[in-house]
C-alpha positions as CSV (number, residue, x, y, z in Angstrom):
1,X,-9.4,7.2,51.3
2,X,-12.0,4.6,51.3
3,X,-12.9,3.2,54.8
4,X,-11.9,-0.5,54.7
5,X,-15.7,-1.6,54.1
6,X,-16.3,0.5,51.4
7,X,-12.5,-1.5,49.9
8,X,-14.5,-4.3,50.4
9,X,-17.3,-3.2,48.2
10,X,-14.3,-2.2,45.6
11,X,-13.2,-5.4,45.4
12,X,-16.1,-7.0,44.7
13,X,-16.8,-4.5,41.8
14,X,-13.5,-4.5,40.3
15,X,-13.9,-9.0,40.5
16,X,-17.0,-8.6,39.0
17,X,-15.5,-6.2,36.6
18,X,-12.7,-8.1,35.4
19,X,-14.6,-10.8,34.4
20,X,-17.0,-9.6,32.5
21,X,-14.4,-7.6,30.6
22,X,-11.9,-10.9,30.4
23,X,-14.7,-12.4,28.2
24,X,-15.1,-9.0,25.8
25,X,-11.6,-9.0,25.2
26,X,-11.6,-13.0,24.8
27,X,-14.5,-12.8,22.3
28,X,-12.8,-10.3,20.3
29,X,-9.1,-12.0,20.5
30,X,-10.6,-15.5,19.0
31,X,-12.8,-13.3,16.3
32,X,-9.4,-11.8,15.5
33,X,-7.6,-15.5,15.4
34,X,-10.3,-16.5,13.2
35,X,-10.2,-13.4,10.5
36,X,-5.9,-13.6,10.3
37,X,-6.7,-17.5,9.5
38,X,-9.0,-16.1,6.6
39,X,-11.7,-18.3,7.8
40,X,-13.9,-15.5,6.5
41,X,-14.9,-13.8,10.0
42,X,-14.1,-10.0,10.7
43,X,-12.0,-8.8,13.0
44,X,-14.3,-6.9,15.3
45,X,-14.1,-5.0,18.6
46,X,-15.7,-4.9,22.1
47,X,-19.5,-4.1,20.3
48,X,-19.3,-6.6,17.5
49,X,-18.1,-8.8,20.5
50,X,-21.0,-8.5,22.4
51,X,-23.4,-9.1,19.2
52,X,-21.5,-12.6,18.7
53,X,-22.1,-13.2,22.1
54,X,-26.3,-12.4,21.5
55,X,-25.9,-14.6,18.6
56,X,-25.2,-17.4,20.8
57,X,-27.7,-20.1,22.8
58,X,-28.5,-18.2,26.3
59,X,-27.0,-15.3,25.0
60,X,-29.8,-12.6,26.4
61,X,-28.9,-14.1,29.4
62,X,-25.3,-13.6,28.8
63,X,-25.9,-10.3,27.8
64,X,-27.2,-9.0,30.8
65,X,-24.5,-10.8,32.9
66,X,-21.5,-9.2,31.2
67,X,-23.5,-5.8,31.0
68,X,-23.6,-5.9,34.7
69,X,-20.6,-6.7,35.1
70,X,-19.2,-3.9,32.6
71,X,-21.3,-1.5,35.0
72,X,-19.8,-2.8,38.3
73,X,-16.0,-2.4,36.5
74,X,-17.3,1.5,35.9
75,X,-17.9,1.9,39.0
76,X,-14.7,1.0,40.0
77,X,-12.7,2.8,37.6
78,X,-15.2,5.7,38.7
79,X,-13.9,5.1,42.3
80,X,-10.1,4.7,41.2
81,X,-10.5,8.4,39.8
82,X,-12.7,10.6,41.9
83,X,-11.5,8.7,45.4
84,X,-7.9,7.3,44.3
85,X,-9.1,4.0,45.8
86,X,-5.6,2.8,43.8
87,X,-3.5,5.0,46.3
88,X,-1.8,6.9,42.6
89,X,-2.1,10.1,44.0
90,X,-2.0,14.2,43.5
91,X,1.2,14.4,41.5
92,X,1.2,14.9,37.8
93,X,1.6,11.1,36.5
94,X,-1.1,10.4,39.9
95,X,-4.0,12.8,37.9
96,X,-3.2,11.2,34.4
97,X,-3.6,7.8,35.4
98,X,-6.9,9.0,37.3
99,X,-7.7,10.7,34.5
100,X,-7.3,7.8,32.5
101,X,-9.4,5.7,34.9
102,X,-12.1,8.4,34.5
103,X,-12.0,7.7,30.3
104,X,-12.2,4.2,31.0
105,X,-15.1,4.4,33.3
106,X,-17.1,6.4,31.2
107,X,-16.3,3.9,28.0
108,X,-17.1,0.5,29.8
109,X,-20.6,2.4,31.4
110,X,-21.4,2.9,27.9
111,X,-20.9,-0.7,26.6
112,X,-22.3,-2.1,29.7
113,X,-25.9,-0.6,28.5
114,X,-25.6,-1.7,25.2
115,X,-25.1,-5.4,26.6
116,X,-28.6,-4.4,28.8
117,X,-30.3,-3.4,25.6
118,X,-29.0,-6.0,24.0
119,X,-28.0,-3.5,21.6
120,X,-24.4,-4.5,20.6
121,X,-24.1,-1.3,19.2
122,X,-23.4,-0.5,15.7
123,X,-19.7,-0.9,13.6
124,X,-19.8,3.3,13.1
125,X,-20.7,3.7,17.0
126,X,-17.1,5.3,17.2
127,X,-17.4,7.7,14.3
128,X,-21.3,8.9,16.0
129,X,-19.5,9.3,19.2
130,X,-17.3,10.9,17.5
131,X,-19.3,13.8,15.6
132,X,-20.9,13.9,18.8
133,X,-18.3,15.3,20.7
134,X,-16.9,17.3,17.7
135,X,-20.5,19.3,17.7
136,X,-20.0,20.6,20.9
137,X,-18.8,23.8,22.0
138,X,-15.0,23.2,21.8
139,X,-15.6,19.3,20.7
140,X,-12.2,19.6,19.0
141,X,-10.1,20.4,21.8
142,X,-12.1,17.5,23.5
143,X,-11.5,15.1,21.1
144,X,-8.1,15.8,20.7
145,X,-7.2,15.9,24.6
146,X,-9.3,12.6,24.7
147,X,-7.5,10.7,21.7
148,X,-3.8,12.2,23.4
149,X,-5.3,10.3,26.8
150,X,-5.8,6.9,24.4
151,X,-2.4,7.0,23.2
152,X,-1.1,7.5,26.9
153,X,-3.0,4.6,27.9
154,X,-1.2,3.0,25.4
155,X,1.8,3.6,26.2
156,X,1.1,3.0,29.7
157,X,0.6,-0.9,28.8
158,X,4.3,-1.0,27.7
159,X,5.4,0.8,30.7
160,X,3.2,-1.8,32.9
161,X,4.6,-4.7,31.0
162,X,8.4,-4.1,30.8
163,X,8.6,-2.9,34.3
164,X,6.6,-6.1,35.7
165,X,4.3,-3.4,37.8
166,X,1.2,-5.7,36.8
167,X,2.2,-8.0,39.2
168,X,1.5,-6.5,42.5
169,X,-1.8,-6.5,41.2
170,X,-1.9,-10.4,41.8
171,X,-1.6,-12.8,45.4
172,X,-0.4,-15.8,43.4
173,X,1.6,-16.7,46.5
174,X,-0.7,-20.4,46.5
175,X,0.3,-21.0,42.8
176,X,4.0,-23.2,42.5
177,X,6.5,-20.8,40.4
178,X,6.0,-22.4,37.3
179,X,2.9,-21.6,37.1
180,X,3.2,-18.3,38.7
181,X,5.9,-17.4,36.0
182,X,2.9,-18.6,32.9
183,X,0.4,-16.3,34.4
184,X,2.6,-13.5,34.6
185,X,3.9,-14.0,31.3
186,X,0.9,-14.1,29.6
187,X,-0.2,-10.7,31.8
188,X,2.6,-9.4,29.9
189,X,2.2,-10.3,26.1
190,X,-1.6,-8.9,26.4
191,X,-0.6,-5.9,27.8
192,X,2.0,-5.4,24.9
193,X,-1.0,-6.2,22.8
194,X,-3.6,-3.6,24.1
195,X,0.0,-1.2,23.9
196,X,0.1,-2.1,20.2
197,X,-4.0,-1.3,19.7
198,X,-4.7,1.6,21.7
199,X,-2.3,4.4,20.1
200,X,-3.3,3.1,16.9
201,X,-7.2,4.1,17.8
202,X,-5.2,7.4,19.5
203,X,-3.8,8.4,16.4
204,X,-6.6,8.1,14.0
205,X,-8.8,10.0,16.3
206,X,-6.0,12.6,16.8
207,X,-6.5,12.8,12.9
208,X,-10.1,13.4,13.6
209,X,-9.8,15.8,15.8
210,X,-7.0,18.2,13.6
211,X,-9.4,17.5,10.6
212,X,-12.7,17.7,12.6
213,X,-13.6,14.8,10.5
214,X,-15.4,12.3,12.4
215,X,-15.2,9.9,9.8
216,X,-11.4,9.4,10.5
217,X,-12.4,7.3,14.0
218,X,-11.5,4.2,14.5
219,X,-12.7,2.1,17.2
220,X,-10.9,-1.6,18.5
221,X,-12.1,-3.7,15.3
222,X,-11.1,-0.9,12.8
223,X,-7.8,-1.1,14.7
224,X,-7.1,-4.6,14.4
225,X,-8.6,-4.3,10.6
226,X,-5.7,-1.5,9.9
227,X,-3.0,-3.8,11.5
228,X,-4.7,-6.6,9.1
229,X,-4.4,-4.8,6.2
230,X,-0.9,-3.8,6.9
231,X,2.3,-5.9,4.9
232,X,2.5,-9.3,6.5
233,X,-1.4,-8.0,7.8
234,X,-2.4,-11.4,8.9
235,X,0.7,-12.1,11.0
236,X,0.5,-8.9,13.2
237,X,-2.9,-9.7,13.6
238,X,-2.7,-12.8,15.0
239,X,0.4,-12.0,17.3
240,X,-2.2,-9.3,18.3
241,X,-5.4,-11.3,18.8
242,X,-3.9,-13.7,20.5
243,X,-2.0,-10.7,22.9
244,X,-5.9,-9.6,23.3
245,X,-7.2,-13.3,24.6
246,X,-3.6,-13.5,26.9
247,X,-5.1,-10.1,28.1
248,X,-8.4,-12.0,28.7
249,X,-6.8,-14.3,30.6
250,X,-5.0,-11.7,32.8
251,X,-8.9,-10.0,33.3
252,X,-10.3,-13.4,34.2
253,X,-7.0,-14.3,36.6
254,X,-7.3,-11.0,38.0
255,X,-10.9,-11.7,38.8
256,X,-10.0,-14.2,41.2
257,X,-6.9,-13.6,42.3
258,X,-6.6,-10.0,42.5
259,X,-5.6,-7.8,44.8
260,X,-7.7,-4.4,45.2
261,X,-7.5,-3.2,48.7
262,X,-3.9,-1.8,48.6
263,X,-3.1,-1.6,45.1
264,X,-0.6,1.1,44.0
């Protein structure tokens, strides 16, 4: 376990982290808003995010803010997996959420750089990541093990947000209960919202791996464009986007008033 200094240090990352990752999600939930009000904007996900965030006055500067930020929450999800700094443990559901934390550091390292570069990254990022891994000496098995972990961490969300387990993640003891009760709540609805995206980005790159077709990918924008183009498409994707910018709101919450040291 980490010495209580080096919890210090955690909590700083994981502050720095949330933040910067409240205002990904945010940016994409209010791109989403605006494509399911056919304002003529695409639904888009944490890359075409941060390229609407270049697009903006100061936003190199921005860029390199939330890129650092993105870095510090790898780093923390990095020391939630290889040190348990989250007390989950050695038992079987300890080592998939671990293992999940792993995933999750190695995506938001990646989409921290491209904020550096200023890259953005492109809409078929997914799909080259994708080939990528199914090029490799059993890429498939890898890809499919990987899209099984997205799923999980899908239904993990549902799990965290029926069973309230979010919460000890807060000190909202200084807020009065009405307030208290909003925060929560929206915690809740964005975690039933990154529930509804995640196994749909599982599936498809289940698909992928079965077919070894990288083409078949989809990353968070082509997820909310299949929920879009589903029956009553513009309805689920606004109960969705605005699930995601709840879920920003949780990240940005979180950032203040979180509590890292003895999370469980």
């Amino acid at each position: 376990m980490p010495s209580h200094n080096s919890s210090s240090w955690i909590t700083h990352l994981a502050r720095a982290g949330y933040a910067a990752k409240g205002i990904v999600y945010g940016t994409v939930g209010i791109m989403a808003i605006l494509a399911a009000a056919g304002t003529g904007v695409a639904a888009t996900g944490s890359s075409g995010a941060l390229r609407e965030i270049a697009s903006k006055p100061f936003g190199a500067i921005a860029l390199i803010i939330i890129g650092v930020g993105l870095l510090a929450y790898s780093v923390y999800r990095f020391m939630c997996s290889i040190f348990d700094s989250e007390s989950k443990g050695d038992d079987g559901g300890g080592l998939a959420k671990r293992a999940g934390y792993l995933g999750s550091a190695i995506f938001y390292a990646a989409l921290g750089v491209s904020a550096l570069t200023g890259l953005g990254g492109s809409g078929d990022k997914e799909k080259e990541m994708t080939s990528g891994v199914l090029s490799m000496p059993g890429g498939k098995y890898l890809l499919g093990t990987l899209a099984i972990a997205i799923i999980i961490a899908g239904i993990f969300q549902w799990i965290k947000a029926l069973k309230g387990s979010y919460k000890t993640k807060f000190t909202l003891d200084s807020f009065a209960s009405g307030k208290r009760h909003w925060i929560e709540r929206s915690a809740k609805f964005g975690l039933i919202a990154r529930g509804i995206v995640f196994p749909i980005m599982g599936g498809f790159l289940l698909i992928a791996a079965i077919q070894s077709d990288a083409s078949e990918a989809v990353g968070l924008g082509q997820a909310l464009e299949k929920l879009q183009n589903q029956s009553y498409g513009s309805i689920l994707l606004g109960v969705t986007a605005a699930g995601l910018i709840c879920y920003a709101i949780y990240c940005e919450i979180l950032a203040v008033y979180g509590n890292f040291e003895n999370s469980h």
